[in-house]
C-alpha positions as CSV (number, residue, x, y, z in Angstrom):
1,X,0.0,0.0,0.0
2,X,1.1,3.4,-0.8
3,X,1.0,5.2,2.8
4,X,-0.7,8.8,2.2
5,X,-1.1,9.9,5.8
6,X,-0.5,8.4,9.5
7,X,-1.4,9.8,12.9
8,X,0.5,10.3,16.1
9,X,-0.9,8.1,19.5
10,X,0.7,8.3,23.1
11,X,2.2,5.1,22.3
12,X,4.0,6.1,19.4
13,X,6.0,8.3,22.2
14,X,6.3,5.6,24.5
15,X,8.1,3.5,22.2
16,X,10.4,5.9,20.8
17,X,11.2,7.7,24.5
18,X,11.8,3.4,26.0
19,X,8.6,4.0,28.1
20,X,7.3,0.3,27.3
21,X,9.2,-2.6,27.8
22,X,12.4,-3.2,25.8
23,X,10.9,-6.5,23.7
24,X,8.6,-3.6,21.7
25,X,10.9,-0.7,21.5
26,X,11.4,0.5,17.8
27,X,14.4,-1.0,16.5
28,X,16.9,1.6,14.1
29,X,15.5,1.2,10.4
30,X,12.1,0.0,11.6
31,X,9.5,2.6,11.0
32,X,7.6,3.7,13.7
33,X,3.8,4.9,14.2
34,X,0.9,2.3,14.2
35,X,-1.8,4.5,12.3
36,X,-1.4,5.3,8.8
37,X,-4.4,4.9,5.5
38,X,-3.6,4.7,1.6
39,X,-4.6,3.0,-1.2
40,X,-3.6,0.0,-2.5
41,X,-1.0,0.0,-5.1
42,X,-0.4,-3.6,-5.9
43,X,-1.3,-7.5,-4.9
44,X,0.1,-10.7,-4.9
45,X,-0.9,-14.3,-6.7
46,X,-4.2,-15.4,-4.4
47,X,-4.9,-11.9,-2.6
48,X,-8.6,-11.5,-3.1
49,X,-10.0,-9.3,0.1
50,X,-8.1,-6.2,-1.6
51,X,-7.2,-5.0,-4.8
52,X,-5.7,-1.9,-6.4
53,X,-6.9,1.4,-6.2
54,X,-9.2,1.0,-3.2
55,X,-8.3,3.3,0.3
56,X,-7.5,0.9,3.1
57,X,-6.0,1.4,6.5
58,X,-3.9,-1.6,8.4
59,X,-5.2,-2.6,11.7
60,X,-3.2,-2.3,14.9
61,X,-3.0,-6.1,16.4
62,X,-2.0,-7.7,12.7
63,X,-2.7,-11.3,14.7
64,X,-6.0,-10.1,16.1
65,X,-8.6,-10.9,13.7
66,X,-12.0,-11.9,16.0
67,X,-13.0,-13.2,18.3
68,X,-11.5,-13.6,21.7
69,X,-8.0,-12.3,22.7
70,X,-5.6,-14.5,20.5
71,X,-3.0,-15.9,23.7
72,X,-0.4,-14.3,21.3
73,X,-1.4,-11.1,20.8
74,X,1.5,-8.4,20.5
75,X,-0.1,-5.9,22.9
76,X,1.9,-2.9,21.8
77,X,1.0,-3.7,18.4
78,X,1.8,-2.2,14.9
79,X,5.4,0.0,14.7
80,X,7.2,-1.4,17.4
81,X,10.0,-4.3,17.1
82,X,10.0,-6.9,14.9
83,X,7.2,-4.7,12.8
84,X,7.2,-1.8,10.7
85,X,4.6,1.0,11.3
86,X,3.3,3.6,8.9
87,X,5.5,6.4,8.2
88,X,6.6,5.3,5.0
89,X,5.8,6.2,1.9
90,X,4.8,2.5,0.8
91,X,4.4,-0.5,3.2
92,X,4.1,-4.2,3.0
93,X,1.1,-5.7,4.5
94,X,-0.8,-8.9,4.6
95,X,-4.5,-8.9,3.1
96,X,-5.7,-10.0,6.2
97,X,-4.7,-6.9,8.0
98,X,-5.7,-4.5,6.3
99,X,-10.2,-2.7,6.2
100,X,-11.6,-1.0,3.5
101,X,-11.7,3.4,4.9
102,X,-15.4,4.6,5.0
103,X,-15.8,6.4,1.7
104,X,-16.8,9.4,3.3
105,X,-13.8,10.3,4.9
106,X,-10.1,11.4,3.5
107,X,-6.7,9.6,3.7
108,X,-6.3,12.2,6.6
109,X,-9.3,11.0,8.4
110,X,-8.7,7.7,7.9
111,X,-5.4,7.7,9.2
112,X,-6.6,8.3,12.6
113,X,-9.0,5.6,13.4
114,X,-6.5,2.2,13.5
115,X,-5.3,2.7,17.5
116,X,-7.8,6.0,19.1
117,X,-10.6,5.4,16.9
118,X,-11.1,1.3,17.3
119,X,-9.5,1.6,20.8
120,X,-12.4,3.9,21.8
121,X,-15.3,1.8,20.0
122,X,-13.9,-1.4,22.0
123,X,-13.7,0.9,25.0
124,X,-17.6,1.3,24.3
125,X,-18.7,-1.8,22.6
126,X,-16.4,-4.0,23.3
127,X,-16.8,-6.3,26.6
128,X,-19.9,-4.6,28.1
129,X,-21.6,-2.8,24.7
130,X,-23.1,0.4,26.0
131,X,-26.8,0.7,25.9
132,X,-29.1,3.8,24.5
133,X,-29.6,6.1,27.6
134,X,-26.8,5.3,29.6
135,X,-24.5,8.0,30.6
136,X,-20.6,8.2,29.8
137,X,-17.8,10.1,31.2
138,X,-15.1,11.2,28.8
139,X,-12.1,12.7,29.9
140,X,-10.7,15.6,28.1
141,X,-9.8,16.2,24.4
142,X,-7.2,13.6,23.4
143,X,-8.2,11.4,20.2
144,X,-9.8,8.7,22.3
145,X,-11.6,11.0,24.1
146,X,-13.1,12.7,21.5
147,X,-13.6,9.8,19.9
148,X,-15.7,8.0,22.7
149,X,-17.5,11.4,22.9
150,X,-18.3,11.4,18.9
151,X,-19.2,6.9,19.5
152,X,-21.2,7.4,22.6
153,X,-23.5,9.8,21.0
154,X,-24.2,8.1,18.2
155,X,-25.2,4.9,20.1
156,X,-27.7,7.5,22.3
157,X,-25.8,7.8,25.1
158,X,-25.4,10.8,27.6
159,X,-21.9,12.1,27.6
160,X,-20.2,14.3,30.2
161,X,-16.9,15.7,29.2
162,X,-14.2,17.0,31.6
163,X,-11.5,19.2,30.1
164,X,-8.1,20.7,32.3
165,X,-8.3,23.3,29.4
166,X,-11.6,26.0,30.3
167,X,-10.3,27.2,26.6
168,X,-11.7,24.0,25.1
169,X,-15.1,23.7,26.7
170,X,-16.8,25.0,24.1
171,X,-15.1,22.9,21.6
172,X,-16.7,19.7,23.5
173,X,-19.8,21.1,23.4
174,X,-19.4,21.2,19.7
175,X,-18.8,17.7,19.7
176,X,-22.2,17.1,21.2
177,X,-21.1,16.1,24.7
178,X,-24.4,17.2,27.0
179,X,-22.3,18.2,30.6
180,X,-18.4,19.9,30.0
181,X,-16.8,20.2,33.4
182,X,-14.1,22.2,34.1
183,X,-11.3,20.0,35.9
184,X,-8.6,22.9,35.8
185,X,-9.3,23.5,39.4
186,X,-7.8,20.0,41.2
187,X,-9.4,17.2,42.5
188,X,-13.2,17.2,43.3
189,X,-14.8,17.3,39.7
190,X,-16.3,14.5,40.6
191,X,-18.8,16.6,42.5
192,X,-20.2,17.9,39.3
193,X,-20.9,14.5,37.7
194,X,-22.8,13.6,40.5
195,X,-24.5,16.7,40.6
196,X,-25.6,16.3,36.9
197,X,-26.9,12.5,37.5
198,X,-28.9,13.1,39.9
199,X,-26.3,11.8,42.9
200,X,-26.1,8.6,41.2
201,X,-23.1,8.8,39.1
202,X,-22.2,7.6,35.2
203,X,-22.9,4.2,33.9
204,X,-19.2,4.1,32.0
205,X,-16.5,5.8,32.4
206,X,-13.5,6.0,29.5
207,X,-10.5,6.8,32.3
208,X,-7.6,7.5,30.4
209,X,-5.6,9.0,33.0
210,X,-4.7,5.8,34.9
211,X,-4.8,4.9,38.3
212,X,-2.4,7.7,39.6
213,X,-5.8,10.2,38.7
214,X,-8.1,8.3,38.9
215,X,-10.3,8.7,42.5
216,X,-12.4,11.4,40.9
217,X,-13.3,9.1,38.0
218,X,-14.0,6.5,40.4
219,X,-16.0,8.4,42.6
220,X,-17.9,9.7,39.5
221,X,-18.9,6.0,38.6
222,X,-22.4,4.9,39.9
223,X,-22.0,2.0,42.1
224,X,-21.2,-1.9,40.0
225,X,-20.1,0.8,37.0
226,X,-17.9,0.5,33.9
227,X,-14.9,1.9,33.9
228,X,-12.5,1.6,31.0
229,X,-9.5,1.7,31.6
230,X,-7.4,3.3,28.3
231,X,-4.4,4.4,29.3
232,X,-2.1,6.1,31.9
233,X,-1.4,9.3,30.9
234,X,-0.9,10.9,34.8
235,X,1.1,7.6,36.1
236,X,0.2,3.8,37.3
237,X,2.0,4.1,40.3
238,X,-1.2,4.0,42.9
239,X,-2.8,0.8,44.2
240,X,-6.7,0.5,43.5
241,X,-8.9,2.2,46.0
242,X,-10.7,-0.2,48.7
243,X,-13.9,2.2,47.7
244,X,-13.4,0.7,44.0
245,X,-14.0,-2.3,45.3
246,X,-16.7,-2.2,47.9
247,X,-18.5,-0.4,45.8
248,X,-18.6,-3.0,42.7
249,X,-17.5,-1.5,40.1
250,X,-16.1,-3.1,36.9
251,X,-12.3,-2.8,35.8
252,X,-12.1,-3.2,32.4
253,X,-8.4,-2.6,30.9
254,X,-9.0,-1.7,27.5
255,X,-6.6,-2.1,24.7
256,X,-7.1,-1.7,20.8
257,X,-9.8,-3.9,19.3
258,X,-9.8,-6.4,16.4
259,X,-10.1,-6.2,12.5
260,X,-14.0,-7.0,13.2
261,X,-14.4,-4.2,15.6
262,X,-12.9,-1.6,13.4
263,X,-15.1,-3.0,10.6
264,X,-18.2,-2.4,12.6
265,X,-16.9,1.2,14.0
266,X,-16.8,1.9,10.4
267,X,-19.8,0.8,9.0
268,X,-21.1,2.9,12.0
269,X,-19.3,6.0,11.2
270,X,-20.5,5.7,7.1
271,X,-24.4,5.1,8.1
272,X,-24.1,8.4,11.1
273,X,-21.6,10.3,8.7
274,X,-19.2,10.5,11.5
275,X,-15.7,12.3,10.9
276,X,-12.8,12.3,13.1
277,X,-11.9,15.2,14.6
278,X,-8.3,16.3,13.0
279,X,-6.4,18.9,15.1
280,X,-3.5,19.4,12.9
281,X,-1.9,18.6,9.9
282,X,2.0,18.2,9.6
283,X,3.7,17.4,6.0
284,X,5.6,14.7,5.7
285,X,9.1,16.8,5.9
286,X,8.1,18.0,9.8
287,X,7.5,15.0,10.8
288,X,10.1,16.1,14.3
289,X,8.0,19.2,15.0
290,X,4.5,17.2,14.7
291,X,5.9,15.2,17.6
292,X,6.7,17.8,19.7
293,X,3.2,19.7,19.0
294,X,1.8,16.1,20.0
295,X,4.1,16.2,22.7
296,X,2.8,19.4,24.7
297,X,-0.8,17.7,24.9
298,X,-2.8,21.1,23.9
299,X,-4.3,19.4,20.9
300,X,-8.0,18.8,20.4
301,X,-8.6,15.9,18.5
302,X,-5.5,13.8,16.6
303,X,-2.1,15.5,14.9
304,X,-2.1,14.2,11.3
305,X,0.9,13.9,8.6
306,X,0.1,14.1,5.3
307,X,2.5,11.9,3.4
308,X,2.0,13.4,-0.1
C-alpha cells in the first residue's frame, strides 16, 4: 500500500522515548507509528480481500482478527520491534490486516481511526456494549476521548466531558457532549458529575488517566459501574482504591480492538456520517516538529501527517 497519511498516539512516544518494555521498543531502520491509510498499489498471486486502487487502513493487532483475545497477541502492536509502522511512503502488509476506509472520509481522516478510533469503540462496545440512555464520562480532548465522545452519541448515550483546558469547553460542546466540566481546578470534579446525575453517578467511564488520577473518576462512577481503563497518561503508580472495590465497580483494561471491531466502527461511522476530529496537519518533511506539538498535549482531536 502506498501510505498517504498516518497519525500520532501516546504510544507512538512511548516506544520511541523506552517508556514500554524493551521486547517492543522500535528498532533503528524499523518505521515507527501504528496509524497510517492509503490506497492499495499492488497485490500478490491469491490476494482477493483487496485489490488496487481501493483506500485501506492496516489494523493495529495484525494477529487479532475476532473473536476472543488471540494468547499471542503483541499488545503494543503495529510499529514497534519486529514490525514496521506507517511512516513510510509505501508499506508491505498482509490482506488480512488490512479494512476498507469509510468512503466518506479522506486519507487524513482515515489515518486516525487504527489505534484511538477502534480503541475507543472497544472501549464502548467491546466487553460490556453500552446501551441507549446510559451516561458516559469522557475525559478531556485527546483522540480517544473525542472519539468516545463522537461513538457514545451516536449509540444514544449521555456524555459528560471534563476538560483541564476551560479554553476548550466550548469545543466539547461542539462535539455534542451534554455536561463539559471544568477540571482545571484540582481534584473534586467528581462533584459535578454527580451533581448532573442526579447523585447517582455515570454508567461508563473512559479513564484515560490511569490509576495515579483516577479517585475522581471512580468516585464519579455509579455503584457496579464501567470503567474503561485506556491508558495512563498521569502515572500507574497507585494501588486501586478499597472504595473501588466495595462499591462493585467493573475494571475493564482496554486495549485496541480487532479487524471485526474496526469494521463495525466503520460501517457505524458511514451510516451516522461521522468524521474524526483532526487537530492538525503536519507534511511529511516535519515529521520532528508534529511530535513535539503532540508532545505538549494542547491538541483537540488527533495531529495528522500528510505523506503526499
Amino acid at each position: 500500500m502506498r501510505v498517504r497519511a498516518s497519525s500520532l498516539n501516546f504510544r507512538d512516544l512511548l516506544s520511541l522515548k523506552n517508556g514500554i518494555p524493551a521486547q517492543y521498543i522500535v528498532n533503528a531502520g524499523r518505521f515507527p507509528l501504528c496509524d497510517g491509510a492509503g490506497e492499495v498499489v499492488a497485490v500478490g498471486r491469491g490476494v482477493t480481500r483487496v485489490k488496487p486502487g481501493e483506500h485501506v487502513a492496516a489494523i493495529f493487532h495484525w494477529d487479532w482478527i475476532a473473536g476472543p483475545i488471540p494468547y499471542s497477541l503483541n499488545t503494543y502492536g503495529r510499529g514497534t520491534k519486529g514490525n514496521d509502522g506507517m511512516l513510510a511512503e509505501l508499506a508491505l502488509v498482509d490482506e488480512s490486516e488490512l479494512v476498507h476506509l469509510p468512503e466518506h472520509l479522506s486519507f487524513e481522516e482515515g489515518a486516525t481511526l487504527p489505534c484511538a478510533g477502534v480503541t475507543a469503540w472497544y472501549a464502548l462496545h467491546g466487553d460490556t456494549p453500552l446501551v441507549p440512555g446510559e451516561d458516559v464520562l469522557v475525559e478531556g480532548t485527546g483522540g480517544v476521548s473525542v472519539f468516545a465522545l463522537q461513538f457514545a452519541k451516536i449509540s444514544g448515550a449521555r456524555v459528560i466531558a471534563t476538560t483541564t483546558s476551560p479554553a476548550k469547553m466550548e469545543t466539547l460542546r461542539a462535539l455534542g457532549a451534554d455536561v463539559v466540566i471544568d477540571a482545571s481546578r484540582g481534584p473534586g470534579w467528581y462533584k459535578e458529575v454527580l451533581a448532573a446525575t442526579h447523585g447517582r453517578g455515570v454508567d461508563v467511564t473512559v479513564e484515560v488517566g490511569g490509576p495515579a488520577k483516577w479517585d475522581d473518576a471512580v468516585a464519579a462512577t455509579r455503584e457496579n459501574g464501567h470503567i474503561s481503563m485506556v491508558g495512563a497518561l498521569g502515572g500507574r503508580d497507585k494501588a486501586m482504591s478499597f472504595e473501588f472495590m466495595i462499591r462493585g465497580l467493573h475494571l475493564h483494561p482496554t486495549r485496541v480492538g480487532s479487524r471485526l471491531h474496526f469494521e463495525q466502527m466503520n460501517r457505524a461511522m458511514e451510516y451516522h456520517g461521522t468524521r474524526p476530529v483532526i487537530d492538525r496537519i503536519f507534511d511529511f518533511d516535519e515529521v520532528p516538529a508534529a511530535f513535539e506539538y503532540f508532545e505538549h498535549g494542547k491538541q483537540a482531536g488527533k495531529v495528522v501527517i500528510r505523506h503526499g
